[in-house]
One Martini backbone bead per residue (centre of mass of N, CA, C, O) as a GRO file, in nm:
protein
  307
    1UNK     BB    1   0.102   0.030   0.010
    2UNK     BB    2   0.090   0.359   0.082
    3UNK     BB    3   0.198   0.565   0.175
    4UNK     BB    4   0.166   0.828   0.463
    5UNK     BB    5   0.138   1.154   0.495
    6UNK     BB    6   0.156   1.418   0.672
    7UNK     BB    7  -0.068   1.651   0.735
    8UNK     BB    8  -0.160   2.001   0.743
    9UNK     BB    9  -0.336   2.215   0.911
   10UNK     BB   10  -0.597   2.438   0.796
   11UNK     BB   11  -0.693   2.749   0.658
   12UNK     BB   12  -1.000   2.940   0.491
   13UNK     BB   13  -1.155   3.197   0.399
   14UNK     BB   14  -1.476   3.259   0.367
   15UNK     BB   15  -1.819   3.229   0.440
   16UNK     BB   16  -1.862   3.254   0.778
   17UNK     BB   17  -1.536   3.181   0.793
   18UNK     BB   18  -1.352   2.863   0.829
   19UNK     BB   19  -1.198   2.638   0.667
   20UNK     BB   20  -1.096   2.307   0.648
   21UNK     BB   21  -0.801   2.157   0.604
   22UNK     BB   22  -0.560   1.983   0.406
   23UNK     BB   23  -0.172   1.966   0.365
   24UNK     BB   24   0.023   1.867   0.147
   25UNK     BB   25   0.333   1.908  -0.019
   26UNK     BB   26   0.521   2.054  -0.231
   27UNK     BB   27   0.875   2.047  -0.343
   28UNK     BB   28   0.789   2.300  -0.527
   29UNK     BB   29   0.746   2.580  -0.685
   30UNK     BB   30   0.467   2.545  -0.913
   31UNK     BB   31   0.295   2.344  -0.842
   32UNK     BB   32   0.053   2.141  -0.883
   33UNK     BB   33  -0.266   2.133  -0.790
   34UNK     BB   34  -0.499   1.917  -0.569
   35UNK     BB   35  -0.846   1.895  -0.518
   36UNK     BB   36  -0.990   1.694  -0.240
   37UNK     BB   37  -1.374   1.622  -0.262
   38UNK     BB   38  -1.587   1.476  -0.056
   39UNK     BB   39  -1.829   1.292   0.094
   40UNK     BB   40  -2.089   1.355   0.290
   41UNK     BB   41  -1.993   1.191   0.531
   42UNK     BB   42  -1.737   1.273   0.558
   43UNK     BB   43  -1.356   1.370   0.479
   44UNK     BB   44  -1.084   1.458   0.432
   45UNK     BB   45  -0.884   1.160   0.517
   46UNK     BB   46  -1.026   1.033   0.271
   47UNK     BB   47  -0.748   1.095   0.139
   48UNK     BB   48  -0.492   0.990   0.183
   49UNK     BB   49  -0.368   0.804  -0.050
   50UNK     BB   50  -0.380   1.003  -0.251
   51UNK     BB   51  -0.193   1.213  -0.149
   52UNK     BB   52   0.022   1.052  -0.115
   53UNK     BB   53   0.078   0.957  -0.439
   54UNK     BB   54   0.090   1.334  -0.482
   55UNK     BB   55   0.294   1.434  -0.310
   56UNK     BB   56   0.543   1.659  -0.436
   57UNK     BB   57   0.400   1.670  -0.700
   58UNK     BB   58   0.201   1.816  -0.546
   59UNK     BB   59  -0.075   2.048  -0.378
   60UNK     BB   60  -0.258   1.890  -0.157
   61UNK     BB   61  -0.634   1.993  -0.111
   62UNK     BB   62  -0.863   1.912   0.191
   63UNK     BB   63  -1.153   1.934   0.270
   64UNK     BB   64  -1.415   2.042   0.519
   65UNK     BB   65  -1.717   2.045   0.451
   66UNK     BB   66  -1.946   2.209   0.526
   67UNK     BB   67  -2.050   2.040   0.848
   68UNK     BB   68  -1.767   1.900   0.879
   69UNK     BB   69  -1.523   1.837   1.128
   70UNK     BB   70  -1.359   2.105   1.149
   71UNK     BB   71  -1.636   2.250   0.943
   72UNK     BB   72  -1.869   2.241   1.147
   73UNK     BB   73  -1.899   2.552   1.238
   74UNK     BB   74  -1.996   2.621   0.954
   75UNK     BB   75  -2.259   2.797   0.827
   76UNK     BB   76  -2.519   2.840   0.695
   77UNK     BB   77  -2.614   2.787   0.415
   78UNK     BB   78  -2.623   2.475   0.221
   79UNK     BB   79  -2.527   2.270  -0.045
   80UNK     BB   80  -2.330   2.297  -0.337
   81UNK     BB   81  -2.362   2.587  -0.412
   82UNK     BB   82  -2.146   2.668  -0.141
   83UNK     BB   83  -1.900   2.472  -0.184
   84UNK     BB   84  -1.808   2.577  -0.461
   85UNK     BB   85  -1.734   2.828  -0.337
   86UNK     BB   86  -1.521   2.712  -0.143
   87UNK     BB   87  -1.330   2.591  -0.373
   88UNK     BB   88  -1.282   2.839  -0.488
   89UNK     BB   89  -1.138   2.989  -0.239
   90UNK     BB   90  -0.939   2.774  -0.210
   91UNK     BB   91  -0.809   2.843  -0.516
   92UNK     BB   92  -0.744   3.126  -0.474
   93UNK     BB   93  -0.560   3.083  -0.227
   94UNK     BB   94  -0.314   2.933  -0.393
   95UNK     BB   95  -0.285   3.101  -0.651
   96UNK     BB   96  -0.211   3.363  -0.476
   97UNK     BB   97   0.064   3.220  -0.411
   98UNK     BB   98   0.381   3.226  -0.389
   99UNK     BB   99   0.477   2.986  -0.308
  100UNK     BB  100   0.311   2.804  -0.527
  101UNK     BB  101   0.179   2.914  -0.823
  102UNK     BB  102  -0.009   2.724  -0.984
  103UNK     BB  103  -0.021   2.596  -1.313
  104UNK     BB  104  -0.220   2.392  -1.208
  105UNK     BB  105  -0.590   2.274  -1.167
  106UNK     BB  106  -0.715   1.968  -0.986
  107UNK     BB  107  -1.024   1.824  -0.973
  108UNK     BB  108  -1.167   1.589  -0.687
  109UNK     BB  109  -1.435   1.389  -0.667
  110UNK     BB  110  -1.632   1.217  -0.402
  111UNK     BB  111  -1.930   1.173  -0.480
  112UNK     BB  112  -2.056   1.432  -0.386
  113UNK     BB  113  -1.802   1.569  -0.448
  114UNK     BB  114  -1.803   1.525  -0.764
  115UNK     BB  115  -2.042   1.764  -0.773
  116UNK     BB  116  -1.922   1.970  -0.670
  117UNK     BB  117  -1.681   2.012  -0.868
  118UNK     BB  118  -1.870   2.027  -1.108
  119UNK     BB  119  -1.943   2.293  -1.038
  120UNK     BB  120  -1.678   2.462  -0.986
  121UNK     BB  121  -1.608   2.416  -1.315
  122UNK     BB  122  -1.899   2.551  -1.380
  123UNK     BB  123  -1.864   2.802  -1.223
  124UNK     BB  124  -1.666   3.009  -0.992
  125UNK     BB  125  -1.385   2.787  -1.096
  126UNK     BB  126  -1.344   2.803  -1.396
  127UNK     BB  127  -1.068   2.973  -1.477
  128UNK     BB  128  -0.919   2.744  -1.260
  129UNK     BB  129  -0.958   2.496  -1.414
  130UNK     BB  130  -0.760   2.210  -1.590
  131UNK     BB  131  -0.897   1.939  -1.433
  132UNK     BB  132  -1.146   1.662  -1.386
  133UNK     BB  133  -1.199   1.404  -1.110
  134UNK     BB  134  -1.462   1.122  -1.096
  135UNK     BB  135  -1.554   0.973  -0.813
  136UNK     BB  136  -1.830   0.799  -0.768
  137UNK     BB  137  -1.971   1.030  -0.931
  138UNK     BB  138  -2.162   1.345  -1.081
  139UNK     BB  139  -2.434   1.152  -1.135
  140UNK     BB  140  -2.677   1.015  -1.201
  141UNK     BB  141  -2.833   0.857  -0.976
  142UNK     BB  142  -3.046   0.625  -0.866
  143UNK     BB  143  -3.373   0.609  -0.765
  144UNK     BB  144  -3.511   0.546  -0.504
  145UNK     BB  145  -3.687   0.425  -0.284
  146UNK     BB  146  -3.932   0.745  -0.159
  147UNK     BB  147  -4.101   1.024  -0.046
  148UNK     BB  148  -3.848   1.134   0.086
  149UNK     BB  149  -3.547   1.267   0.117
  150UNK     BB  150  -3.496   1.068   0.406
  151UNK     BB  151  -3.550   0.785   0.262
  152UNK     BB  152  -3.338   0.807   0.059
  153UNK     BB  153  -3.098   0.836   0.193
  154UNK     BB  154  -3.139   0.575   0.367
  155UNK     BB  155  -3.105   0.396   0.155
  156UNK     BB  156  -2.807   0.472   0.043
  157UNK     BB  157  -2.649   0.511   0.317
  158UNK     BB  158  -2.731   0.385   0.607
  159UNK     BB  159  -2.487   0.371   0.835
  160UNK     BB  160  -2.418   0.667   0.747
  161UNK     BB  161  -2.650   0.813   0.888
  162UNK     BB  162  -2.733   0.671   1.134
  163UNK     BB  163  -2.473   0.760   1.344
  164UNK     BB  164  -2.559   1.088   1.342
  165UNK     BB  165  -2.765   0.927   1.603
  166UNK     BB  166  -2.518   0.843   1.736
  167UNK     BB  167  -2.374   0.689   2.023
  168UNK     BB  168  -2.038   0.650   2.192
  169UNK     BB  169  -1.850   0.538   2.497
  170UNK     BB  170  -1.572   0.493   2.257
  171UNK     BB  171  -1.348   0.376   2.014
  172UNK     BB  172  -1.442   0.105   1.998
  173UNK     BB  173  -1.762   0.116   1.958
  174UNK     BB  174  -1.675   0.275   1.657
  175UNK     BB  175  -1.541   0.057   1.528
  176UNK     BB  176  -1.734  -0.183   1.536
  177UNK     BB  177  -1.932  -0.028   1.374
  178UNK     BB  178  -1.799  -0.022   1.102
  179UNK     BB  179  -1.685  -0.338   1.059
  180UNK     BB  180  -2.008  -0.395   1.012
  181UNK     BB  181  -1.958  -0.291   0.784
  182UNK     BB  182  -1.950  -0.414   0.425
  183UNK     BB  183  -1.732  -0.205   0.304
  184UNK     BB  184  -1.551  -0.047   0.558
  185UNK     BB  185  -1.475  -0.290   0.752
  186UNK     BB  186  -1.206  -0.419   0.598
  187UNK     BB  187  -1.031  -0.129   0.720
  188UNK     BB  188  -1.005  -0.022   0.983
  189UNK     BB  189  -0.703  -0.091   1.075
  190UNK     BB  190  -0.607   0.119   0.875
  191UNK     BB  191  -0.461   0.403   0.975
  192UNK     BB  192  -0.582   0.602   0.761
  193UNK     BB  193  -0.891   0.541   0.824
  194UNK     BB  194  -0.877   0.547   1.111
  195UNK     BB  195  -0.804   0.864   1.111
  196UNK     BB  196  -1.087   0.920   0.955
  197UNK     BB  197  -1.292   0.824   1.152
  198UNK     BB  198  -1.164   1.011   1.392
  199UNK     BB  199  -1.244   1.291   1.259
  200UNK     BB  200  -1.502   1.277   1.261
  201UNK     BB  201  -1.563   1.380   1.531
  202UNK     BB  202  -1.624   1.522   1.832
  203UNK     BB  203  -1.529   1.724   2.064
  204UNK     BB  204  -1.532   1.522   2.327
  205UNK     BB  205  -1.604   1.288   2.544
  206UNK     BB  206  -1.799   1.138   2.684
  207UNK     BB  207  -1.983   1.105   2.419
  208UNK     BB  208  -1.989   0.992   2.084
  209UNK     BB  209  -1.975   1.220   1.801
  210UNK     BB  210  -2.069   1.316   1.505
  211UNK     BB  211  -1.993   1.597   1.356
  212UNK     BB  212  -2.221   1.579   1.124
  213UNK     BB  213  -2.480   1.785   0.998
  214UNK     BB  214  -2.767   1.684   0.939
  215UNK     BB  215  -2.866   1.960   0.785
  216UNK     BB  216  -2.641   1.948   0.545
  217UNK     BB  217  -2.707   1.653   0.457
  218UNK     BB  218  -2.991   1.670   0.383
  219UNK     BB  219  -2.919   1.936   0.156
  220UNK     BB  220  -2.754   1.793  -0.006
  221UNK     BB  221  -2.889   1.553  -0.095
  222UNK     BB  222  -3.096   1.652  -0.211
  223UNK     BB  223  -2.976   1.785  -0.441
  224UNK     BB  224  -2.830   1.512  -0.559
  225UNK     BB  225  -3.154   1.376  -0.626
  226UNK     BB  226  -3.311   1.682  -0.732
  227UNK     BB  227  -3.097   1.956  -0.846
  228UNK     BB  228  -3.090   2.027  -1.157
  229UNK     BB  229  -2.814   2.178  -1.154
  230UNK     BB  230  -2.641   1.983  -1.071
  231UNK     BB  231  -2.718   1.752  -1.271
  232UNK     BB  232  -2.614   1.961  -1.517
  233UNK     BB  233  -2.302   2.022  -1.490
  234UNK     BB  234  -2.194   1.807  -1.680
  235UNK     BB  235  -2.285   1.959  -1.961
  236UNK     BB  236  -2.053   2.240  -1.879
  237UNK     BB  237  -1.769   2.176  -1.909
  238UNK     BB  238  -1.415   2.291  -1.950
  239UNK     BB  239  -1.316   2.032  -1.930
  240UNK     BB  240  -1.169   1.713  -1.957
  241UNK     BB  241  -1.340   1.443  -1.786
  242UNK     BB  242  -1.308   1.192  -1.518
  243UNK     BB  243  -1.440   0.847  -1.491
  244UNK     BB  244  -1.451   0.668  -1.197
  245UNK     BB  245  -1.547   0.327  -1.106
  246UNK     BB  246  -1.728   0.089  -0.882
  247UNK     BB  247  -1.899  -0.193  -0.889
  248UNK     BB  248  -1.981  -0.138  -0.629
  249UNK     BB  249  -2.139  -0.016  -0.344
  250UNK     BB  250  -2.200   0.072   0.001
  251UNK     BB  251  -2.229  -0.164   0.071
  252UNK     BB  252  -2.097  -0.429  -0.183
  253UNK     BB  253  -2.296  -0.398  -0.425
  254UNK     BB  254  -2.441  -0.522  -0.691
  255UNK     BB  255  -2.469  -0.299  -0.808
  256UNK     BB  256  -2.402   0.011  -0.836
  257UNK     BB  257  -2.433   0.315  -0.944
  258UNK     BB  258  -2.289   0.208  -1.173
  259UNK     BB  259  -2.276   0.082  -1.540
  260UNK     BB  260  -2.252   0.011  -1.851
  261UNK     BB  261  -2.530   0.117  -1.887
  262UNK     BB  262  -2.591   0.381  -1.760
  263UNK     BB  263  -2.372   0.482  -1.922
  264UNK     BB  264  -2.433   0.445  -2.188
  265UNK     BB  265  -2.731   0.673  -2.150
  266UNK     BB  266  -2.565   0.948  -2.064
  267UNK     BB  267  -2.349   1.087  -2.325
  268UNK     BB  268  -2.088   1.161  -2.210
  269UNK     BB  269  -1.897   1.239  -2.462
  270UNK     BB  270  -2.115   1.505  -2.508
  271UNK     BB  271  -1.919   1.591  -2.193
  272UNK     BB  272  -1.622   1.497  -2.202
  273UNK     BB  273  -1.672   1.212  -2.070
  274UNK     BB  274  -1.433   0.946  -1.912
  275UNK     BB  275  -1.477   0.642  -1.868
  276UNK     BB  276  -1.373   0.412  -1.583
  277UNK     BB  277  -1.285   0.127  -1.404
  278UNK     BB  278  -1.237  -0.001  -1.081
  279UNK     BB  279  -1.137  -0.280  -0.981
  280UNK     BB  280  -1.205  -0.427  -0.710
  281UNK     BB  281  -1.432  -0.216  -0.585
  282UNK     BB  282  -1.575   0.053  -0.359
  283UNK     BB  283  -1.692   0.309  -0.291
  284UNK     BB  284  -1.472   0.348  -0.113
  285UNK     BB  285  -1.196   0.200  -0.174
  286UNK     BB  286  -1.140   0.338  -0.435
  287UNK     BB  287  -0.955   0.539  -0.174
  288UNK     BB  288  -0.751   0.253  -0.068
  289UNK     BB  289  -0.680   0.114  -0.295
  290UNK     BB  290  -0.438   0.051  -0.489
  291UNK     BB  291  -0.625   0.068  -0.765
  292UNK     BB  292  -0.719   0.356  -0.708
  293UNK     BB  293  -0.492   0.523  -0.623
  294UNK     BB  294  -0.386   0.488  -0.905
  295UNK     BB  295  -0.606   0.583  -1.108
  296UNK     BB  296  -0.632   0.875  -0.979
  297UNK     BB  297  -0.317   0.944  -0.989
  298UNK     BB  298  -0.333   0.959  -1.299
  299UNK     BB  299  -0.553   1.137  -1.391
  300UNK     BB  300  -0.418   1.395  -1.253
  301UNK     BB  301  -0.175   1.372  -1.432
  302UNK     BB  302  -0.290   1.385  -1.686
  303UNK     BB  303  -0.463   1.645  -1.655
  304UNK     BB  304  -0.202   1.862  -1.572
  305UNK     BB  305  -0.047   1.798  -1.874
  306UNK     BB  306  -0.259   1.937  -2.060
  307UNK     BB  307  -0.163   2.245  -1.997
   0.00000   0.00000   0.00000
């Protein structure tokens, strides 16, 4: 497995407060930056493998969106289309620093983050991100059955939305939870993992309880299966972009999100996105597995050489 480098935690001003933030370095000035934005209920953390595989060659800023970990106390309104403006934001401070001076920006995200990416590049953050990399996410997802979006979420999300009203006696506890789970289960020892899980938690108790806003969750969901801006973004992107998709699904369920027929179906083309899957992976591993690893570093740096 990769190697994981200790990255610097930072903030960047944002509208209502500071952005919370991950930042691995690069090795020189002017390398290009690689912007990676998490998926609904996760944090900055869950990138530590892939930011491992490009820090040095890269400036690498992972964001903890609003609503989340470091940035659980940034207020609302919540949003697709404000976490966009955080990220064109975070995208500013780098741009504008004369310490690093990025000539290419790749924006990078898992899940909603993909959406979030995707509005970013095609909305606020239009002229300075120079290429686009979709990890199993920014397309329209099957709506699933449920009268209402909270219905819906809990379809999808499962004990990712659960843990959200659960409270834990101790660290023992958190990990137990997870390890039933039956995609994240199999990572939960791996230390990288294990940081990013630990990462969730709100500071102080016991008990313990995950930072994550209910109502931010609920919000950006509703989005993600509703918001028609958003699912047209991907109609108007600016650069070449790539999608990564995993085989499996959040639960580790075949299929996923994704599969060769709703691909097909989607027009990609004409969006000037290129599919690719990455196997032996699901929703989650598709960030920690080597060949996910593997496969988002590589699309990363085809996207930066394009410039």
């Amino acid at each position: 497995m990769t190697e994981v480098r200790d990255p610097v935690q930072i903030s960047v001003p944002v509208d209502g407060g500071e952005l919370s933030a991950l930042h691995w370095a690069a090795d020189a000035p002017g390398s290009p930056i690689a912007v990676l934005v998490h998926g609904i209920t996760a944090n900055a953390m869950a990138w530590a493998r892939v930011a491992a595989a490009l820090a040095g060659e890269f400036e690498v800023v992972a964001p903890d969106l609003r609503g989340r970990a470091g940035s659980a106390g940034l207020p609302g309104p919540y949003g697709l289309e404000r976490h966009a403006a955080d990220v064109a934001a975070l995208l500013d401070r780098f741009g504008a620093d004369a310490d690093t001076g990025a000539d290419a920006s790749v924006l990078v995200g898992h899940s909603m983050g993909a959406f979030v990416a995707a509005m970013a590049a095609a909305g606020p953050a239009r002229d300075a991100v120079h290429g686009l990399v979709l990890v199993d996410g920014g397309l329209a997802y099957p709506q699933p059955p449920g009268a209402d979006v909270d219905a819906m979420l809990s379809a999808v999300l499962g004990p990712s939305l659960d843990r959200l009203s659960t409270t834990f006696p101790d660290l023992a506890a958190v990990r137990a939870f997870w390890a039933r789970h039956p995609a994240v289960g199999p990572w939960v020892d791996v230390p990288s993992v294990a940081a990013y899980l630990a990462r969730d938690l709100a500071p102080g108790g016991p008990p313990l309880r995950s930072a994550c806003v209910l109502e931010a969750v609920r919000v950006d969901g509703g989005d993600v299966l509703l918001n028609e801006r958003v699912l047209e973004a991907t109609t108007d992107l600016p650069v070449p972009t790539t999608l990564l998709w995993a085989r499996r699904g959040l639960l580790d369920q075949v299929p996923g999100l994704y599969d060769e027929v709703r691909l097909a179906g989607l027009g990609l083309e004409r969006s000037g996105i290129t599919a690719r899957e990455v196997p032996d992976t699901n929703h989650y591993s598709v960030l920690w597995a080597d060949q996910g690893v593997a496969a988002i570093a590589e699309a990363v740096r085809a996207a930066a050489a394009r410039t």
